[in-house]
C-alpha positions as CSV (number, residue, x, y, z in Angstrom):
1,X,50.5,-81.9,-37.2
2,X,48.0,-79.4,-38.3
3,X,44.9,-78.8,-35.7
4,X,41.5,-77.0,-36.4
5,X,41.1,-74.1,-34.7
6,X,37.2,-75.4,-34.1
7,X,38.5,-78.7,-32.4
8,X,40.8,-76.5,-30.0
9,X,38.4,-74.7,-29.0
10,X,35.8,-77.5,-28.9
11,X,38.3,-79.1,-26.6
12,X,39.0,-76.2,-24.0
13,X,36.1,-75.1,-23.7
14,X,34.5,-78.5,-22.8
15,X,37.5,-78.8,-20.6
16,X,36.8,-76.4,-18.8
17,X,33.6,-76.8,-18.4
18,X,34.2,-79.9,-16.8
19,X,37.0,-78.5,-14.1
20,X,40.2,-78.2,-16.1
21,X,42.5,-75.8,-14.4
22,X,45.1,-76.0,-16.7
23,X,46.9,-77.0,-19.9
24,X,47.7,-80.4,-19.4
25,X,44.0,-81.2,-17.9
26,X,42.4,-80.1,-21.2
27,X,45.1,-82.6,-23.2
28,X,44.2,-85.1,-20.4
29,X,40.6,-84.5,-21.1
30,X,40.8,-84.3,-25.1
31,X,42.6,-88.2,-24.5
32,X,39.7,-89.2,-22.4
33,X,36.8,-87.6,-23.8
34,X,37.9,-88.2,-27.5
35,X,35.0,-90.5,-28.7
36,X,32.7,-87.8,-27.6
37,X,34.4,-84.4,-29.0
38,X,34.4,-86.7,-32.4
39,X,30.7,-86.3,-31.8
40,X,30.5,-82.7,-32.6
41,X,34.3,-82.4,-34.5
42,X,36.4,-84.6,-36.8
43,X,39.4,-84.3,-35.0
44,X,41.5,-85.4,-37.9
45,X,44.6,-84.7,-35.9
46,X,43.8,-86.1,-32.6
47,X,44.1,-84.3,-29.5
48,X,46.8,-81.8,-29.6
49,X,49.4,-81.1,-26.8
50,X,48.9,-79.0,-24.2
51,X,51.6,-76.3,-24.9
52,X,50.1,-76.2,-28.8
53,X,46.5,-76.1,-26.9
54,X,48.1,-72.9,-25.0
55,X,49.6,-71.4,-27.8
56,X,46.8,-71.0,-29.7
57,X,44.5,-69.9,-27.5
58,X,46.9,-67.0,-25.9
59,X,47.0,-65.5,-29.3
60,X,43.0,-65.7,-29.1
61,X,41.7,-61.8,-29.2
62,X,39.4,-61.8,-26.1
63,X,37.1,-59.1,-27.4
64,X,36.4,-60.7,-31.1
65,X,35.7,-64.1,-29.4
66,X,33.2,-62.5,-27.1
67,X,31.5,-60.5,-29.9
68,X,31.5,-63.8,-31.7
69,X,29.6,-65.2,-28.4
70,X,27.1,-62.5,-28.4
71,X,26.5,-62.9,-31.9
72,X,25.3,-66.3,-31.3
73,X,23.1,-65.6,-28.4
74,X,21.8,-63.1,-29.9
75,X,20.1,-65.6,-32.8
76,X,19.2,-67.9,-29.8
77,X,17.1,-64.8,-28.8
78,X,15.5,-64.1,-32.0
79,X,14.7,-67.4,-32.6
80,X,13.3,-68.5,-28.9
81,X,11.8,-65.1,-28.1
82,X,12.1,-62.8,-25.3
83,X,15.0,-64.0,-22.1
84,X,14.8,-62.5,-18.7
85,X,18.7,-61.7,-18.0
86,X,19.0,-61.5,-14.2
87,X,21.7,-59.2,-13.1
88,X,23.9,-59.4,-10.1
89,X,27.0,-59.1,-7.5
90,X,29.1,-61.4,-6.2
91,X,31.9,-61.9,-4.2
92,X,34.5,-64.4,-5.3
93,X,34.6,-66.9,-2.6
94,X,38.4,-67.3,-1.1
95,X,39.2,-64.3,-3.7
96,X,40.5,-62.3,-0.4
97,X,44.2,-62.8,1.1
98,X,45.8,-60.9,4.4
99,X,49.4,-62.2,3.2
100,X,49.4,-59.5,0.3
101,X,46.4,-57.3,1.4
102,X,44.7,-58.6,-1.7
103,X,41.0,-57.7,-1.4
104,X,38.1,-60.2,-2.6
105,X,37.0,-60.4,-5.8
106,X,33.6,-58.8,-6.2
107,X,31.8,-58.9,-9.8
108,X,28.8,-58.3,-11.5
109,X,27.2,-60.9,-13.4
110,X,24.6,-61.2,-16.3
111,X,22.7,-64.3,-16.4
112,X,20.2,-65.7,-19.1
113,X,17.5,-67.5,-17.5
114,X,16.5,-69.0,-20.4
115,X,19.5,-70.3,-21.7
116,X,21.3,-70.8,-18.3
117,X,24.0,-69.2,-19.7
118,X,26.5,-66.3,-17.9
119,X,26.3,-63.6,-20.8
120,X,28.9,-61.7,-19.3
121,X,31.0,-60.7,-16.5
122,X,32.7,-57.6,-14.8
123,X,34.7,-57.0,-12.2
124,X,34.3,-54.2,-9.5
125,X,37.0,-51.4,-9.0
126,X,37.9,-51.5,-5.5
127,X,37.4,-47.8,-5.2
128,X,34.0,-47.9,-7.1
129,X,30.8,-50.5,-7.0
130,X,28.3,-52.0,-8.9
131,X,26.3,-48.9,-9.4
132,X,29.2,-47.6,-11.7
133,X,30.0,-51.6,-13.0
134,X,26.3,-52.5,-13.7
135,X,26.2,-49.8,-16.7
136,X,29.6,-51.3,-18.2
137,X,28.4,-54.7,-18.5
138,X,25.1,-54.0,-20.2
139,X,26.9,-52.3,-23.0
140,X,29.0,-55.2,-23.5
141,X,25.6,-57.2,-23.9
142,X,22.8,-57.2,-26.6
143,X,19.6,-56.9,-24.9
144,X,17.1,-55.9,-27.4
145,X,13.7,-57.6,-26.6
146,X,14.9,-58.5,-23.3
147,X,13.7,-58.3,-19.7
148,X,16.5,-56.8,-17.6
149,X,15.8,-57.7,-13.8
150,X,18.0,-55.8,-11.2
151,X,18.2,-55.7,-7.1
152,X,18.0,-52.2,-5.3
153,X,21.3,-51.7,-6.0
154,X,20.9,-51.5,-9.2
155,X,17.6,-49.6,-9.4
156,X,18.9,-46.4,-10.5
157,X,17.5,-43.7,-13.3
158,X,20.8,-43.8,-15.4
159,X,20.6,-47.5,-15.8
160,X,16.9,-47.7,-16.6
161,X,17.4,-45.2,-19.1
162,X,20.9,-47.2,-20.5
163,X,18.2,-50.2,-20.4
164,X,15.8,-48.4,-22.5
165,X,18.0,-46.8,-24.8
166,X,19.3,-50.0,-25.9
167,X,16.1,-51.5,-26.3
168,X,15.5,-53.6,-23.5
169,X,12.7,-53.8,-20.8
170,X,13.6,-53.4,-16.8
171,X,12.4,-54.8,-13.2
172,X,13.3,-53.1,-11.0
173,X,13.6,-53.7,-7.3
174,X,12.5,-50.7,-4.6
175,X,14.2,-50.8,-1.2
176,X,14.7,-47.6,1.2
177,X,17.5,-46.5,-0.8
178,X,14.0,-45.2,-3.0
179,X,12.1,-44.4,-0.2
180,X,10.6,-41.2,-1.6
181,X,10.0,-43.1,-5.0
182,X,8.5,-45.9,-3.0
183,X,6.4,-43.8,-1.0
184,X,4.7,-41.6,-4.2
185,X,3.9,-45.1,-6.0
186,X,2.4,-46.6,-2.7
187,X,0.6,-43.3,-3.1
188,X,-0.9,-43.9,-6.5
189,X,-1.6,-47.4,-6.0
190,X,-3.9,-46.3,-2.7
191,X,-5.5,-44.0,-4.9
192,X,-6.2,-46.2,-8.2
193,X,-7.8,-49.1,-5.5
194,X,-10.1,-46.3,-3.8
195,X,-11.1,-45.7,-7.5
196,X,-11.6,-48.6,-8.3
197,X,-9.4,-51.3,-10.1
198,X,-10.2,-51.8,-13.8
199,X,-9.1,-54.7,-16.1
200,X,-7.4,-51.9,-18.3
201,X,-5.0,-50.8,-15.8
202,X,-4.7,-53.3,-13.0
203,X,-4.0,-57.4,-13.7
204,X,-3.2,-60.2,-11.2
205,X,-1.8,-63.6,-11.1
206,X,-1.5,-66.2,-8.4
207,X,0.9,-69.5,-8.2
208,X,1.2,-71.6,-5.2
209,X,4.0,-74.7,-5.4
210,X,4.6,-77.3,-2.6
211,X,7.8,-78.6,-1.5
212,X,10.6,-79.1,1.7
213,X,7.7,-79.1,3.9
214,X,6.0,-75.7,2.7
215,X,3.4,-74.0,0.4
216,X,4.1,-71.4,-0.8
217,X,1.4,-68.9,-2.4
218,X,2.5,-65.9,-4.5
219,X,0.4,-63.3,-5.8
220,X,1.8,-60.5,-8.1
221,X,0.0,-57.4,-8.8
222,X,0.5,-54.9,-11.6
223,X,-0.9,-51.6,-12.3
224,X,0.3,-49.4,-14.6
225,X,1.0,-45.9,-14.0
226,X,0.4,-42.4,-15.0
227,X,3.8,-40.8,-14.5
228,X,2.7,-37.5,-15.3
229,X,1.1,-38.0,-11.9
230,X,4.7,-38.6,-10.1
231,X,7.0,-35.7,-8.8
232,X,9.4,-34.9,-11.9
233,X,12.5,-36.9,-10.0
234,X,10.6,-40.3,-10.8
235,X,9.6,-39.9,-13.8
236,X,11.7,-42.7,-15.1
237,X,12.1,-43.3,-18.5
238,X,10.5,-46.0,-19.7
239,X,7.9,-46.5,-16.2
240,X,5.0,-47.8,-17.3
241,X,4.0,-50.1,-14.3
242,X,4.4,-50.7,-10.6
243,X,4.3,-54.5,-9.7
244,X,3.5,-55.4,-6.1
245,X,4.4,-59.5,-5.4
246,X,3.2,-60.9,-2.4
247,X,4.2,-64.0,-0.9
248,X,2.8,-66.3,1.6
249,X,4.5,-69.5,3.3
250,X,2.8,-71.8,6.0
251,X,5.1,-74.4,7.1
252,X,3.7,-77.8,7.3
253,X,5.7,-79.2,10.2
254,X,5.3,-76.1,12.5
255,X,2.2,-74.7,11.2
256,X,3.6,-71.9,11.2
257,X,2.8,-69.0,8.2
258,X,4.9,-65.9,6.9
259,X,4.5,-63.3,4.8
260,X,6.8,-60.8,2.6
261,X,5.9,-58.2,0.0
262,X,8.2,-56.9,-2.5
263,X,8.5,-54.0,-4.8
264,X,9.9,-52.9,-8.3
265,X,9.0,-50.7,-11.0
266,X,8.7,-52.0,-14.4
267,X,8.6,-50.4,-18.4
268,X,6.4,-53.5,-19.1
269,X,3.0,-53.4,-20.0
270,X,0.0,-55.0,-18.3
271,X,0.6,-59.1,-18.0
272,X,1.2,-60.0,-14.2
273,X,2.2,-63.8,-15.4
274,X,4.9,-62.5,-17.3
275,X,5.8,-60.3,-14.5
276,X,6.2,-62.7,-11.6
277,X,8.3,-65.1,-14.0
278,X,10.7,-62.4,-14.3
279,X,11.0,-61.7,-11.0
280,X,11.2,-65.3,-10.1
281,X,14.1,-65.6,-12.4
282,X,15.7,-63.5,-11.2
283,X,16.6,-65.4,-7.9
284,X,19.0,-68.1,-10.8
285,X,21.4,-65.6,-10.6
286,X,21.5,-65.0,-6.8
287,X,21.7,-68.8,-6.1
């Protein structure tokens, strides 16, 4: 029998989607799932066997089928606007084995927010980390038009200039590892609020939600900055804006309240909605 490539792929990929861990589970699958793959594919041939279904995909070229996959999300961009990809690490869970001395799996992720989609994946050297991974996987990813968020790790100058470069925006987390960065921008925010905060340069934008017991009040706060103002060694490329989000929890059972204030730098220009809806993205990719 002759099979569409289409269907095979149709049938694997929904397979394994759905917790196939091999070859025969995707035939099994293709015979129970059948009505619905005929759905989206003719399947003139039926479901094929599951050493044809292996066959075909081994002789697969990984790299063409993940350009073909960029391709497509790519046109999902264009035609559904601007996507916040969230970008992160994570360890493998049971990845790590003491029989062989086989250390866990750690990888760097890239996930669309808007599509709730992984975009791409890379694994960590075990003698590097996700500083050095972080700039591989973004050049395997279009990200024109795009919001790039990253944690600390990730703020770095080399990245936010790859980011930049290929035509993307950043957000940028600031931990102590940017202490001196983190200490000039506190700096200039101090100054621009004893001078007085104007709608051209400073915008704000509060949400409060309710749920598990809590409410929860978040306020972000932009203001964009002069860079010829910062020490040469910060002057990013691409900095346009500091963003300063605030958030406040009382807890309904204890009555008890809390309070944390985060960081980042930003090349985005002045809309503080925009920026807390990146930032709260960004926590998809950590959960």
């Amino acid at each position: 029998k002759k099979h569409n490539l289409l269907d095979i792929l149709l049938l694997a990929i929904s397979a394994v989607i759905s917790g196939a861990e091999g070859w025969e589970d995707i035939e099994d699958f293709g015979h129970l799932k059948l009505d619905w793959l005929k759905k989206y594919r003719p399947f003139k041939s039926g479901i094929p066997k599951h050493d044809t279904i292996a066959r075909v995909i081994c002789r697969l070229k990984a790299d063409e089928i993940e350009e073909a996959f960029q391709s497509w999300i790519s046109s999902l961009v264009e035609v559904t606007g601007c996507d916040v990809i969230a970008i992160d690490g994570k360890t493998a869970r049971r990845s790590f084995t003491t029989k062989d001395r086989k250390n866990a799996l750690h990888t760097v992720s890239a996930w669309s927010c808007q599509h709730q989609l992984v975009l791409g994946q890379t694994a960590v050297n075990e003698k590097s980390n996700e500083i050095t991974a972080i700039p591989e996987l973004l050049a395997m990813l279009e990200i024109e038009n795009s919001i790039i968020t990253l944690d600390a790790m990730g703020c770095q100058k080399t990245i936010a200039q790859q980011i930049i470069k290929q035509k993307g925006d950043y957000i940028l987390a600031l931990k102590g590892n940017h202490s001196g960065m983190q200490a000039e921008l506190e700096a200039w925010w101090h100054k621009s609020q004893r001078e007085g905060l104007a709608e051209t340069h400073y915008a704000e934008h509060i949400e409060i939600s309710s749920g598990h017991g809590r409410i929860e009040t978040r306020t972000c706060h932009q203001l964009l900055i002069d860079k010829s103002w910062l020490a040469k060694p910060y002057q990013w490329r691409g900095l346009k804006s500091i963003i300063k989000v605030n958030a406040q929890v009382h807890d309904k059972s204890t009555g008890k309240d809390t309070e944390e204030t985060r960081w980042y730098i930003s090349s985005l220009d002045l809309n503080a909605e925009q920026a807390l809806h990146a930032v709260r993205s960004h926590w998809q990719v950590e959960s």
